[in-house]
TIBAMAR-184160 format. One record per residue: x negated, y negated, z negated of N, C-alpha, C, O in turn; residue in three letters; residue number from 1. Coordinates in steps of 0.001 Angstrom, whole numbers, padded with zeros to 6 digits. Layout:
BEGIN
ATOM       n.u       n.v       n.w      ca.u      ca.v      ca.w       c.u       c.v       c.w       o.u       o.v       o.w   res     n
ATOM         X         Y         Z         X         Y         Z         X         Y         Z         X         Y         Z   ALA   NUM
...
//
This chain:
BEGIN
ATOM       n.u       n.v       n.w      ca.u      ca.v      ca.w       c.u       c.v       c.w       o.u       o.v       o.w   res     n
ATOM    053047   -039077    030844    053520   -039761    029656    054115   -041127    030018    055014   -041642    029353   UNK     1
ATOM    053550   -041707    031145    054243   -043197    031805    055500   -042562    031880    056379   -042661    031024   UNK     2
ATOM    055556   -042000    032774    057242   -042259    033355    058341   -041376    032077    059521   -041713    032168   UNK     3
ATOM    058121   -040640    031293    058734   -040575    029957    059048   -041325    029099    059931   -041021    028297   UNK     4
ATOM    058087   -043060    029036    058859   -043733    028218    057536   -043729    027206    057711   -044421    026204   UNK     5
ATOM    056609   -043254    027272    055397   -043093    025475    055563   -044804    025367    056272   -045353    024525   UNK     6
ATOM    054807   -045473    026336    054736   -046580    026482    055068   -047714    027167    055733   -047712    028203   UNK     7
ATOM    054509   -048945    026480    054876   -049955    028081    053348   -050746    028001    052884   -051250    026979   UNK     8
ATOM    052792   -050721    029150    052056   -051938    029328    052299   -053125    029604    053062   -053665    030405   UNK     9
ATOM    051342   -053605    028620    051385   -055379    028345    050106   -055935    028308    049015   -055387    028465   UNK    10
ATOM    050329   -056847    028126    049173   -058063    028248    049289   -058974    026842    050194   -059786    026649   UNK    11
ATOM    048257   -058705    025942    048511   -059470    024485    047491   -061075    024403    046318   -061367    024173   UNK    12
ATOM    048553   -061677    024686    047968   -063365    024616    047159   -063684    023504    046118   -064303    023723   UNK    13
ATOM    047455   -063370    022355    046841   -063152    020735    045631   -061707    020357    045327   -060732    021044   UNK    14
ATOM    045288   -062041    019303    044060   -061056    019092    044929   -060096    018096    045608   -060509    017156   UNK    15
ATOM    044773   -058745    018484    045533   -057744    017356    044631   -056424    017694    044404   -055874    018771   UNK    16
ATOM    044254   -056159    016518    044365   -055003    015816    044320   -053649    017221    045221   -052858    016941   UNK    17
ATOM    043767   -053300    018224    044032   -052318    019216    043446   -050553    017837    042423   -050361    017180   UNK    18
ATOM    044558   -049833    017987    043628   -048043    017915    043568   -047753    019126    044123   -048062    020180   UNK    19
ATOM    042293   -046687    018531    041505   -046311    020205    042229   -045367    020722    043370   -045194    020294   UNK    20
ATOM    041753   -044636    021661    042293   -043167    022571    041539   -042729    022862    040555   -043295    023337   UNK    21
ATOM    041719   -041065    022643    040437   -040022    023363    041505   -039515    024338    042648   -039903    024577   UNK    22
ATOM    040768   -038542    024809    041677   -037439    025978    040739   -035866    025149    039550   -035588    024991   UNK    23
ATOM    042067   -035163    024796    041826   -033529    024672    042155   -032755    025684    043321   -032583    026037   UNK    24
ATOM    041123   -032211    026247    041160   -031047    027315    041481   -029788    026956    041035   -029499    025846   UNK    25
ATOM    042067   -028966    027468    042169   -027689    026892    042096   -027073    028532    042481   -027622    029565   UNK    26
ATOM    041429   -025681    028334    041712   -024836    029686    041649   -023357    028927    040708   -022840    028325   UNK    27
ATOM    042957   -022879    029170    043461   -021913    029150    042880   -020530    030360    042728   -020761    031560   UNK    28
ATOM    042683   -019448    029864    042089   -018509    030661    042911   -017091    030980    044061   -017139    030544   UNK    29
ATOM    042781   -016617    031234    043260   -015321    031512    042596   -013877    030865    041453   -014209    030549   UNK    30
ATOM    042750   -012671    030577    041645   -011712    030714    040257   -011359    031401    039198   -010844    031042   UNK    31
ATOM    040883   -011988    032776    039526   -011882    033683    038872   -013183    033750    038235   -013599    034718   UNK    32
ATOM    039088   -013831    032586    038175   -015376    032457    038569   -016418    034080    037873   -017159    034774   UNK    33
ATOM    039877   -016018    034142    040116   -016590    035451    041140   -018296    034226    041734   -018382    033152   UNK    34
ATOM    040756   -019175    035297    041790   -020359    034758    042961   -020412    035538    043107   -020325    036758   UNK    35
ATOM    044024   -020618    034341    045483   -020168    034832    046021   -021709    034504    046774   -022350    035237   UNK    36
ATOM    045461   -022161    033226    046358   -023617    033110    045020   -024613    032715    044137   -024255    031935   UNK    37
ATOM    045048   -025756    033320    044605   -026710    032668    045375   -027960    031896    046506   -028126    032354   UNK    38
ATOM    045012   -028907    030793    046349   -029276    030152    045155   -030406    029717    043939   -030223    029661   UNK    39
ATOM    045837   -031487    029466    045049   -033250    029420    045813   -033557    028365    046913   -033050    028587   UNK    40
ATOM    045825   -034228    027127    046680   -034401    025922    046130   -036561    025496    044993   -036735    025058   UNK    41
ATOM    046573   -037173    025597    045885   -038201    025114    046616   -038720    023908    047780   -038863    023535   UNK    42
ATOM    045071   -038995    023355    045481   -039138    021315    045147   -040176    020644    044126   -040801    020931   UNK    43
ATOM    045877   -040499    019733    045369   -041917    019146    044270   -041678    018456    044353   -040582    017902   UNK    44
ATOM    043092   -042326    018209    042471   -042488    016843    042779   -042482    015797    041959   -043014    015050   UNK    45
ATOM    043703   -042077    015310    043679   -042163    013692    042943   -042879    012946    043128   -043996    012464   UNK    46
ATOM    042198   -042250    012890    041019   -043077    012209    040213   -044255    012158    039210   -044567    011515   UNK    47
ATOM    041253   -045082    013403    040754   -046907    013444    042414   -047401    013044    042508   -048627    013107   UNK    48
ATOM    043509   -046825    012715    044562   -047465    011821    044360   -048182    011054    043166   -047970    010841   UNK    49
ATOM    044630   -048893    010457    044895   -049650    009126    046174   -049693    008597    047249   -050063    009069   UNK    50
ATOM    045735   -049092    007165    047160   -049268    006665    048100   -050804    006368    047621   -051935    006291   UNK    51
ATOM    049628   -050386    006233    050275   -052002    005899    050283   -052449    007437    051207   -053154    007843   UNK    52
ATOM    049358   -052080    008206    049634   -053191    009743    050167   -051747    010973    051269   -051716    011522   UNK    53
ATOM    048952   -050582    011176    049381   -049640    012434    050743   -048673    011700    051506   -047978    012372   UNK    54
ATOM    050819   -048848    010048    051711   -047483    009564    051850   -048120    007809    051244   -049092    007358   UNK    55
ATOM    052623   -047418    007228    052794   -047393    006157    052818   -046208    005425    051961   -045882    004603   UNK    56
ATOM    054323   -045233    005891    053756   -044060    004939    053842   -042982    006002    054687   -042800    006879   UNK    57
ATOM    052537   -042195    005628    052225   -041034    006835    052327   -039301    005815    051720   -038258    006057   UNK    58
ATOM    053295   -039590    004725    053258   -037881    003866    054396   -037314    004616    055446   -037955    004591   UNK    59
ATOM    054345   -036157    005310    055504   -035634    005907    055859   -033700    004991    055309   -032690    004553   UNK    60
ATOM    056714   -034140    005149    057134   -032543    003936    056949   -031354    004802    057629   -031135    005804   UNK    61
ATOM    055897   -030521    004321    055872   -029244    005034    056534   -028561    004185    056601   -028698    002963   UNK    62
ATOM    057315   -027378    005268    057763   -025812    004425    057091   -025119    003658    056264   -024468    004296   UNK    63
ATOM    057034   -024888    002253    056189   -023983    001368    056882   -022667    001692    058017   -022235    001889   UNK    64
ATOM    055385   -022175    001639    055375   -020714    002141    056550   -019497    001350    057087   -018566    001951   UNK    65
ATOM    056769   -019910   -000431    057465   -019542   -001338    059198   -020121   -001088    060176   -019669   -001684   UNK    66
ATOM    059203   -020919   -000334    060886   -021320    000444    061273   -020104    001299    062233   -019352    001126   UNK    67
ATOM    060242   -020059    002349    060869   -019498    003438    060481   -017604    002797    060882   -016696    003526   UNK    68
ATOM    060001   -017365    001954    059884   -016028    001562    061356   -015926    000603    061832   -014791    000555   UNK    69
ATOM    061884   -016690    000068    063231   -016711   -000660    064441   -016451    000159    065258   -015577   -000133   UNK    70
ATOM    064565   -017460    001495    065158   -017693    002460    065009   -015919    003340    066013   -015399    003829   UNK    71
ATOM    063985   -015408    003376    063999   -014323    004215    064471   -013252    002476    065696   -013371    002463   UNK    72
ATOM    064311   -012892    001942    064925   -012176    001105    066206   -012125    000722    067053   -011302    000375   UNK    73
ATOM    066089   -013139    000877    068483   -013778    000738    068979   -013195    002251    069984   -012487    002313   UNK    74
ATOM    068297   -013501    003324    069144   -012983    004209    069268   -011502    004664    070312   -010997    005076   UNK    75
ATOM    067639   -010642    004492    067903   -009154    004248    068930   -009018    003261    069992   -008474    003562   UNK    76
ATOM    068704   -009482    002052    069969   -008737    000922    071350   -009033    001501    072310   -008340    001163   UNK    77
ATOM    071511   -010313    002595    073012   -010550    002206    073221   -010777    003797    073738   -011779    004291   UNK    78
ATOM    072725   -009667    004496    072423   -009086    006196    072872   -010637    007071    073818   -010634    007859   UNK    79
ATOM    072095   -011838    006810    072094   -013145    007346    071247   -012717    009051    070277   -011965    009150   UNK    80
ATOM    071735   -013219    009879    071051   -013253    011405    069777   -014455    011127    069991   -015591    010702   UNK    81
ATOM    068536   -013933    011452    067723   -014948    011885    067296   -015144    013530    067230   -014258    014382   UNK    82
ATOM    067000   -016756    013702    066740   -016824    014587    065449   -017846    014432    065623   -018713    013575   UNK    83
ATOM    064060   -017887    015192    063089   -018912    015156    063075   -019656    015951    063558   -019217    016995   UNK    84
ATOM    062622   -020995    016017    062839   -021903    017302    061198   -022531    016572    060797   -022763    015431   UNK    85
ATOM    060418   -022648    018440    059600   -023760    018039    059878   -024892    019327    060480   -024899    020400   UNK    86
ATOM    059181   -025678    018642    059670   -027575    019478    058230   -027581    020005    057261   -027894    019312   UNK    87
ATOM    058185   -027288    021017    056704   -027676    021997    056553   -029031    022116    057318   -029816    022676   UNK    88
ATOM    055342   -029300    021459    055026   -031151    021265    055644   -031892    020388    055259   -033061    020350   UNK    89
ATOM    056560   -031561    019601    057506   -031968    018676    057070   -033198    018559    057813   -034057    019034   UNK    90
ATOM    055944   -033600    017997    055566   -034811    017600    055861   -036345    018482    056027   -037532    018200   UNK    91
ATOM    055793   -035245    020030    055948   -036497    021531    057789   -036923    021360    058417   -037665    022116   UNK    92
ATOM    058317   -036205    020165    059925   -036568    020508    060247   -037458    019784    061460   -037669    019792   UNK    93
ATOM    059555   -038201    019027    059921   -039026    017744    059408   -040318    017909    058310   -040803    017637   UNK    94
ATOM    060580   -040847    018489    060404   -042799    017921    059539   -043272    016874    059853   -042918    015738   UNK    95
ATOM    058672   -043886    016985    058082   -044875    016362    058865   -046020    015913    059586   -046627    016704   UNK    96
ATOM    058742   -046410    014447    059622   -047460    013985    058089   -048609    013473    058323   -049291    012475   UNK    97
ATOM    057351   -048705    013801    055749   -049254    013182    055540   -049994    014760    056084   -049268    015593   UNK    98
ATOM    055009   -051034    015305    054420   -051465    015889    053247   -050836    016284    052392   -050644    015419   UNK    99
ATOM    053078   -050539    017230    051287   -049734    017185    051340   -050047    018936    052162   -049924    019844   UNK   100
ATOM    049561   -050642    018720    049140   -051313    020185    047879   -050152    020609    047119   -049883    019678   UNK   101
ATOM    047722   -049745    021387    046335   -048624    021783    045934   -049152    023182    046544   -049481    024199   UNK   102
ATOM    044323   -049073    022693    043261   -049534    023510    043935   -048890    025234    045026   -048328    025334   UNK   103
ATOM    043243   -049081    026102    043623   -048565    026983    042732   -047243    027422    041502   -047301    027419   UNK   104
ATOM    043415   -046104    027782    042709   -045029    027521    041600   -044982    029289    042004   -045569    030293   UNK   105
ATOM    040792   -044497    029273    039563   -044249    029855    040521   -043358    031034    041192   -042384    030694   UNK   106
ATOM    040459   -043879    032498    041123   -043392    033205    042403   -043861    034055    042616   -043531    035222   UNK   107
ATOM    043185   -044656    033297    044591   -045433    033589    043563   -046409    034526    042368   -046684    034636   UNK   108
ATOM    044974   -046758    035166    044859   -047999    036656    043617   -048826    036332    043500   -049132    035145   UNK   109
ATOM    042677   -049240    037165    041652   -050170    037138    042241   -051268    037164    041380   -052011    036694   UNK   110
ATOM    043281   -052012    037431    043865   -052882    038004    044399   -053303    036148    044441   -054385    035564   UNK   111
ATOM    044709   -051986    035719    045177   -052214    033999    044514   -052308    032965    045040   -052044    031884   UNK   112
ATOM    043331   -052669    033046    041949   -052602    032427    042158   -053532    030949    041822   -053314    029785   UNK   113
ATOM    042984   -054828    031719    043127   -055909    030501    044076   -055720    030017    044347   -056547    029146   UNK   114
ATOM    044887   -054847    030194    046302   -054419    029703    046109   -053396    028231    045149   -052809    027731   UNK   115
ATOM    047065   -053496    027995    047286   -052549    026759    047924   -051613    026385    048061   -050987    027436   UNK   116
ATOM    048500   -050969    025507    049758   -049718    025410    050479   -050516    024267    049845   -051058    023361   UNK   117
ATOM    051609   -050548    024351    052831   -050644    023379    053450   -049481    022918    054568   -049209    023357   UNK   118
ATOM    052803   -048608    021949    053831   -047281    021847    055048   -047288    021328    055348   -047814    020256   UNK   119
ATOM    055938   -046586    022222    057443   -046331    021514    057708   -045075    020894    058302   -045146    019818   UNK   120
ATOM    057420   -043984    021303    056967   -042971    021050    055633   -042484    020096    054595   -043144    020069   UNK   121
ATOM    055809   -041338    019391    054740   -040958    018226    054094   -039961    019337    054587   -039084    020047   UNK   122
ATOM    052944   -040409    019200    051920   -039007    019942    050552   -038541    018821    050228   -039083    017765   UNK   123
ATOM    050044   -037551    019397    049119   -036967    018889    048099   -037481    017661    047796   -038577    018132   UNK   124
ATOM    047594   -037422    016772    046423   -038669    016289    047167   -039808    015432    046613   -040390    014499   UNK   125
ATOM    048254   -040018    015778    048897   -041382    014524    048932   -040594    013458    049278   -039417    013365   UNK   126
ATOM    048430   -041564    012423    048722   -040994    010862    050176   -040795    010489    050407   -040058    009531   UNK   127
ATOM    051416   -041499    011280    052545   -041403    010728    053269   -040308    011763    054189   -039804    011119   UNK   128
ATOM    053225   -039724    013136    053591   -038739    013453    054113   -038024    012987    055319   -037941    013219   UNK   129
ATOM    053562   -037238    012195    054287   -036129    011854    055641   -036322    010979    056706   -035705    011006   UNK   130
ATOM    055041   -037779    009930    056239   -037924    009438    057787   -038421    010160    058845   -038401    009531   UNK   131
ATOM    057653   -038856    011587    058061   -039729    012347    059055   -038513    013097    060234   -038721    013384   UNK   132
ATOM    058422   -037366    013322    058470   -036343    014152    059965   -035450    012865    061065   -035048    013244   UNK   133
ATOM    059563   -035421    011813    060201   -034977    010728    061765   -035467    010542    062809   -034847    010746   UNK   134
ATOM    061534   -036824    010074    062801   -037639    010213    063362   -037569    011318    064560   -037375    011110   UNK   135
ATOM    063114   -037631    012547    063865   -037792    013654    064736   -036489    013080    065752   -036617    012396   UNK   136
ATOM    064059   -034996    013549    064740   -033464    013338    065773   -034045    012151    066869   -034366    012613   UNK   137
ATOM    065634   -034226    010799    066180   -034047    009441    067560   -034673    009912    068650   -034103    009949   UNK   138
ATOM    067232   -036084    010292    068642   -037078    010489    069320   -036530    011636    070551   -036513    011645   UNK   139
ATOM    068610   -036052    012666    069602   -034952    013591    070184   -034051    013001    071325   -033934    013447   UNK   140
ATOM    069871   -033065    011889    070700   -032505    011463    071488   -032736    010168    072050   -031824    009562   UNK   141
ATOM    071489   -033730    009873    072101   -034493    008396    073608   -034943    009454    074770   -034891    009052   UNK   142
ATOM    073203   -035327    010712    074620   -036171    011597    075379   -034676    012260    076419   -034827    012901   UNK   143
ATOM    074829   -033300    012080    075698   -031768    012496    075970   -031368    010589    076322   -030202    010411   UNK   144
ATOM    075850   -032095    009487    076597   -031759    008517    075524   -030872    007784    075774   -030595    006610   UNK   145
ATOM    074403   -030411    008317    073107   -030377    007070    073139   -030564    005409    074185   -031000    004927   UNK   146
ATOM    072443   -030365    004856    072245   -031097    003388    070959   -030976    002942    070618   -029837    002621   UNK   147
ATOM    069973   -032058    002814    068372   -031204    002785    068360   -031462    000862    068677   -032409    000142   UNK   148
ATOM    067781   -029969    000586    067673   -030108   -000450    066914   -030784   -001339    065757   -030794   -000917   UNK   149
ATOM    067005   -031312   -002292    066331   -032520   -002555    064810   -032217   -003308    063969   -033110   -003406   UNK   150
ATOM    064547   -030576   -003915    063336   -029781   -004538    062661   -029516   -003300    061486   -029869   -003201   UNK   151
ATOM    063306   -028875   -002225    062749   -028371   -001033    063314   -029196    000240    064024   -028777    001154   UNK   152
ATOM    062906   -030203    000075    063047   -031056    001620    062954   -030448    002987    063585   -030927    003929   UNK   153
ATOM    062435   -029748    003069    061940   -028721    004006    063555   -027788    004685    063822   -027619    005874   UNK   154
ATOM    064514   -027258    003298    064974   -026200    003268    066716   -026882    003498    067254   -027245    002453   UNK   155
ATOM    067470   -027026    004701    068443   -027521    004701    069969   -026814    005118    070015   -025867    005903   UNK   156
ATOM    070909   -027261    004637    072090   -025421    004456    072982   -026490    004773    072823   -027697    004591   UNK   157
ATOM    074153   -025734    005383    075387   -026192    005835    076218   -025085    006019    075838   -023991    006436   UNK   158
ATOM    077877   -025521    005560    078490   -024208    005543    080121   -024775    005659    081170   -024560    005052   UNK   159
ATOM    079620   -025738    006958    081261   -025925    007645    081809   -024893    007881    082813   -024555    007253   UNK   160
ATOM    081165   -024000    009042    082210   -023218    009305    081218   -021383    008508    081790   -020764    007611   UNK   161
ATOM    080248   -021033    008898    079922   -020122    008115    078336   -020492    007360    077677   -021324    007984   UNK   162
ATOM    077853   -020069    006388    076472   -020556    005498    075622   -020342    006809    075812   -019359    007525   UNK   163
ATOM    074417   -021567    007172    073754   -021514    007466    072232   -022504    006572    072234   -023616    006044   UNK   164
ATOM    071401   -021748    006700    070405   -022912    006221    068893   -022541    007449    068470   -021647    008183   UNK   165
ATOM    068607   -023757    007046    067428   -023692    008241    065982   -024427    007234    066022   -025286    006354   UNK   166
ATOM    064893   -023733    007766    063666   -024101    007228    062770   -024993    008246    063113   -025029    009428   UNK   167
ATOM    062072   -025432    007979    061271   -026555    008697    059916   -026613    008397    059676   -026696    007193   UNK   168
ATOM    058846   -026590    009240    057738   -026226    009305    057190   -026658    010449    056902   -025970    011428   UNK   169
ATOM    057029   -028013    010279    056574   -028810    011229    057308   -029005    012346    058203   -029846    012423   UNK   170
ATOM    056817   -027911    013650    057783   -027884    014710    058256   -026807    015156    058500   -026595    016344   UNK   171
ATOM    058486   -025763    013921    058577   -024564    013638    059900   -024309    012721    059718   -024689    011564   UNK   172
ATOM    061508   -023617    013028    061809   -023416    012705    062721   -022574    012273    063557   -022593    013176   UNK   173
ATOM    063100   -021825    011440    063747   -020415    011030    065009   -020842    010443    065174   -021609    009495   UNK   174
ATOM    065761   -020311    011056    067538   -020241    011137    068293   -018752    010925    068343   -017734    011615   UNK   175
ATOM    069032   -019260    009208    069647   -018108    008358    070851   -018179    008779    071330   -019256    008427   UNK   176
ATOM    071776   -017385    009524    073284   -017659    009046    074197   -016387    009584    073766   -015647    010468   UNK   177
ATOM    075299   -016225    009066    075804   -015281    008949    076684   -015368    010491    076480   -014292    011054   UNK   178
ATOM    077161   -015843    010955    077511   -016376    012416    076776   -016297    013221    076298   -017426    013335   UNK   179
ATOM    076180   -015431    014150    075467   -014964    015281    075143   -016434    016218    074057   -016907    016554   UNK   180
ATOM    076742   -016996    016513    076678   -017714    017384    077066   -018977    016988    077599   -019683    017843   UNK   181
ATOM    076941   -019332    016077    076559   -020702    015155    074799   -020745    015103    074219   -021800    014848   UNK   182
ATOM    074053   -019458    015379    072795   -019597    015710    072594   -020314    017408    071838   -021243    017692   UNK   183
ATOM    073445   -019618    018293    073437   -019739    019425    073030   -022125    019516    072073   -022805    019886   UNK   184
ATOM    074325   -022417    018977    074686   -023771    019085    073240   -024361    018421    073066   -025573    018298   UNK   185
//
């Protein structure tokens, strides 16, 4: 996550406000209970935020289940190509526009002990993530000519060159359009 950019370490002359950090382990197995992957995730606390200072607004629009059942019925009736895409980590791709300082996590340089994290990046555990993670996707596709609908935020159509609309579901998403290879792009 260093050399990607999550953060920068610093040194805070003044007293502020630190959220904490855990580390999530995951180990992945095989059939024969053999380990194939091990995977280290480090997450904010959430839950030592304060609002007004680590975030402001953390509601991010999920896909209702009754969108994307409309969306798949329109495109059987009117023989639309689907295609699904998911965004592995989605959340790690989205700029932070909030100031947010995190403790130093259990593990980093001994030498960095008095140091701190400056996040630039949204990771795991922030209350505003997901919403952070959302906007980034939406305004990426509002600047390829999008239109998110304003009942279903979620549900966004464009029809420069043939109808496409796309659904959104976190970091999950389903792509209608009659152009094979307008899916491709």
């Amino acid at each position: 996550m260093e050399h990607m950019k999550f953060w920068d370490i610093i040194e805070l002359d003044f007293c502020f406000k630190l959220v904490g950090t855990t580390w999530v382990f995951e180990i992945k197995k095989d059939h024969n209970n053999n380990i194939i992957e091990q995977k280290a995730r480090l997450c904010a606390q959430g839950f030592t935020q304060t609002p007004g200072i680590d975030f402001d607004k953390t509601f991010a629009p999920t896909g209702r289940f009754n969108s994307l059942c409309t969306l798949i019925a329109f495109a059987a009736n009117t023989h639309l190509n689907f295609h699904q895409i998911n965004f592995r980590s989605a959340i790690l791709n989205a700029p932070l526009t909030e100031t947010v300082y995190l403790s130093t996590p259990q593990g980093l340089n001994q030498d960095q002990k008095e140091k701190f994290l400056f996040l630039n990046k949204a990771i795991y555990g922030l209350k505003q993530a997901p919403l952070a993670w959302y906007e980034r996707l939406k305004n990426w596709l509002i600047t390829v000519n999008f239109k998110c609908y304003t009942l279903a935020p979620c549900v966004l159509f464009c029809s420069d060159r043939e109808a496409t609309w796309i659904y959104v579901h976190v970091g999950d998403i389903a792509i209608f359009s009659s152009d094979f290879d307008a899916l491709k792009s």
